[in-house]
C-alpha positions in Angstrom: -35.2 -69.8 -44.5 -34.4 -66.4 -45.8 -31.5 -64.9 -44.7 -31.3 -61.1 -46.2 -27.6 -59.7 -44.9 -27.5 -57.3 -47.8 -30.3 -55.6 -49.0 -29.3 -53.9 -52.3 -27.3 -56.2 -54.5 -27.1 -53.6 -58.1 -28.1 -55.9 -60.2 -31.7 -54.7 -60.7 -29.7 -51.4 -61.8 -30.4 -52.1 -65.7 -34.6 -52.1 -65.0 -34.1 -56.1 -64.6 -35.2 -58.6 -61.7 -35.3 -62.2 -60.7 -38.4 -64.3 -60.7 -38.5 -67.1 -58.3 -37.0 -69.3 -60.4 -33.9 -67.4 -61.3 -35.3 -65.8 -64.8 -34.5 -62.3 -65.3 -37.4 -60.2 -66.8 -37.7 -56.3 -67.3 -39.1 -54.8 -64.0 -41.7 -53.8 -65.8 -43.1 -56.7 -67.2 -47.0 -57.6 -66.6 -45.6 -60.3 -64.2 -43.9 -58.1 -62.0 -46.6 -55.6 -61.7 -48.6 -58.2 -60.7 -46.9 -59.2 -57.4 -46.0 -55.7 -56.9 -49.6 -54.5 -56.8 -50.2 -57.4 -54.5 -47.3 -55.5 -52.3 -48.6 -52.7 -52.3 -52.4 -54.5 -51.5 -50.0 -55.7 -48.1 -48.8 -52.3 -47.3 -52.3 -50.8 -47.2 -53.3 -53.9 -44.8 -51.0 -52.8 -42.8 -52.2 -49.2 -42.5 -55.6 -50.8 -41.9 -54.0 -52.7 -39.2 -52.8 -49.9 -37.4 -56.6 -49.3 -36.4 -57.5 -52.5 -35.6 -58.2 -54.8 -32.8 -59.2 -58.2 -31.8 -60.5 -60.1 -34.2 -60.2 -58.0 -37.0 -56.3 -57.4 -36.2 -56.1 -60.8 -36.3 -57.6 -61.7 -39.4 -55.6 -58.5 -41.3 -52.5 -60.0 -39.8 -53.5 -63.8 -41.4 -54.8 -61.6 -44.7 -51.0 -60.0 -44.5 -49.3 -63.3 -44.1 -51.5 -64.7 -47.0 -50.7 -62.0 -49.5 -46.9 -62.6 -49.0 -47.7 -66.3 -50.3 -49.5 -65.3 -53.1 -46.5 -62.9 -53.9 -44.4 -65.7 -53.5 -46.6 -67.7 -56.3 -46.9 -64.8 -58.5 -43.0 -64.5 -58.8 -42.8 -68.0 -59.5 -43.7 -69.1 -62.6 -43.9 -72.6 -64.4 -46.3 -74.7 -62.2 -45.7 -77.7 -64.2 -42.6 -77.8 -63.1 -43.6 -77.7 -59.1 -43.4 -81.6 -58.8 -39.9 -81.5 -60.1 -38.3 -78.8 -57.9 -36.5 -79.9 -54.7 -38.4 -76.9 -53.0 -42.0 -76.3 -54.5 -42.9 -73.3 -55.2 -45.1 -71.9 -52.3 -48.8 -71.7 -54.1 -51.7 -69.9 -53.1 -54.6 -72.8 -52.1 -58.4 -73.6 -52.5 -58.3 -73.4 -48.7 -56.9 -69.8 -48.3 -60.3 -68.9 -50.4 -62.2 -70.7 -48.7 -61.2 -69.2 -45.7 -62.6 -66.1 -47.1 -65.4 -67.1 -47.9 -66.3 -68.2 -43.8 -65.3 -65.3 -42.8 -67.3 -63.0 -45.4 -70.2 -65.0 -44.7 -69.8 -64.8 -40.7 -69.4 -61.0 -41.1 -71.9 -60.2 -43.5 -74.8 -62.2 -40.7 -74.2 -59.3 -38.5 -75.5 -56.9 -41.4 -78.5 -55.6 -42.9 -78.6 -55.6 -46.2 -77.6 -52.6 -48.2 -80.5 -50.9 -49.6 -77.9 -48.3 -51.3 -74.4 -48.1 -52.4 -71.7 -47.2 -50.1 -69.2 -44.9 -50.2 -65.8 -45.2 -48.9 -65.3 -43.6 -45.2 -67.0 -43.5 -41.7 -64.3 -44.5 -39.6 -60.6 -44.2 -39.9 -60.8 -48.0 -40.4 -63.4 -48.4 -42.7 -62.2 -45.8 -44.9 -58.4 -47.5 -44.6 -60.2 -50.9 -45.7 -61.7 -49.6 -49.0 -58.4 -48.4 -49.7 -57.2 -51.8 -49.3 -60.2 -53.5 -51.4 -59.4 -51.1 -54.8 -56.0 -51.5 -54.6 -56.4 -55.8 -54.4 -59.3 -54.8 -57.1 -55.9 -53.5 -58.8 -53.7 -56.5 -58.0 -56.8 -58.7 -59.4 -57.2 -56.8 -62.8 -53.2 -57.3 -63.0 -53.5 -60.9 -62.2 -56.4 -61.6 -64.6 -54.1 -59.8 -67.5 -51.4 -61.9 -66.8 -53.4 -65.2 -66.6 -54.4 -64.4 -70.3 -50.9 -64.2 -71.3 -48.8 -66.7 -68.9 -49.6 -69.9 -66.5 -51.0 -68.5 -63.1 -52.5 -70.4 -60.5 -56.3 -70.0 -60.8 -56.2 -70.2 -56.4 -54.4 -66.7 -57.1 -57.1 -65.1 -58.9 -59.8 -66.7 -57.0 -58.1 -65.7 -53.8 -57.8 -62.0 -54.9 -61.4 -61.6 -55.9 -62.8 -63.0 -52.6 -60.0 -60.6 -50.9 -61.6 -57.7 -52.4 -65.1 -58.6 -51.5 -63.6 -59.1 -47.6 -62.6 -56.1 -47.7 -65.5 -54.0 -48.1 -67.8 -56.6 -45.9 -64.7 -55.8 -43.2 -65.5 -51.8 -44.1 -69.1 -52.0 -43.1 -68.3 -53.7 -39.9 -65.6 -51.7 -39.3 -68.7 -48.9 -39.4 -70.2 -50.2 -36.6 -71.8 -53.4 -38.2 -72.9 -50.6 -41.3 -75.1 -48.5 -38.9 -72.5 -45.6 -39.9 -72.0 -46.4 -43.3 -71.6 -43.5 -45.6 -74.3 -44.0 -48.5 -74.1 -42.8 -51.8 -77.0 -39.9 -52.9 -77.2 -40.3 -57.0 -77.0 -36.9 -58.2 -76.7 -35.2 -54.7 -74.5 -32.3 -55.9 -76.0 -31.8 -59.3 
């Protein structure tokens, strides 16, 4: 359990920080703008929460708990070494995706299709929930860059780019199952 008594230590004062596994990196490296973005990806869920009820509250609050985890694997790096640790490292799973994916596909059987794209807005929640879906498309673009350089779990990436696609499915039902979904005109002010 985490036990936080203090919460500013100084010793990210030089532009430094500590991964998971003690390892101190630059606060900006592409590591630690990756799990950032995913913190910010969590504070916009939680604006988006702050308008939502029942079932979608609930699944924002699961979304929120999951994006903590995949923090927590992002700061963690060296996977090989998971089996060796006393205390794993807290990994993102094929599960969490999958997860998703059900509830995409439960969402999306309440819609029409789009004939058109959509723009972000409608209702206060639907507008809050694109926010969330191009800040994770953020977070996922971060992830992706750092896969190409370093060992990230693959659940991670997969995870994020199913997150995104939730996101906007949870927009248009958040616009009364996409009835008041804001389309886009091409060229409308030219």
């Amino acid at each position: 359990m985490v036990v936080l008594s203090k919460i500013y230590t100084r010793t990210g004062d030089a532009g430094q920080t500590a991964l998971g596994n003690g390892t101190r990196v630059a606060k900006h490296s592409p590591r630690v703008s990756a799990y950032g973005t995913v913190d910010e990806t969590n504070a916009t869920v939680g604006l988006a929460r702050l308008h939502a009820e029942g079932e979608m509250a609930e699944a924002l609050k699961r979304i929120s708990n999951d994006l903590f985890d995949l923090g927590a694997d992002l700061c963690t790096p060296d996977r090989q070494l998971d089996a060796t640790r006393e205390y794993p490292a807290l990994r993102v799973i094929e599960g969490q995706v999958t997860r998703l994916e059900r509830e995409i596909d439960a969402m999306n059987d309440r819609l029409a299709p789009l004939r058109s794209f959509i723009l972000p807005g409608g209702s206060v929640l639907a507008a809050q929930l694109h926010l969330c879906r191009t800040v994770c498309r953020r977070a996922e673009r971060l992830v992706v860059e750092l896969a190409a350089e370093e060992d990230v779990n693959p659940d991670a990436v997969r995870y994020l780019n199913r997150l995104s696609d939730w996101f906007f499915v949870a927009g248009r039902i958040a616009n009364s199952d996409g009835k008041d979904d804001v389309l886009w005109v091409p060229g409308l002010t030219r």
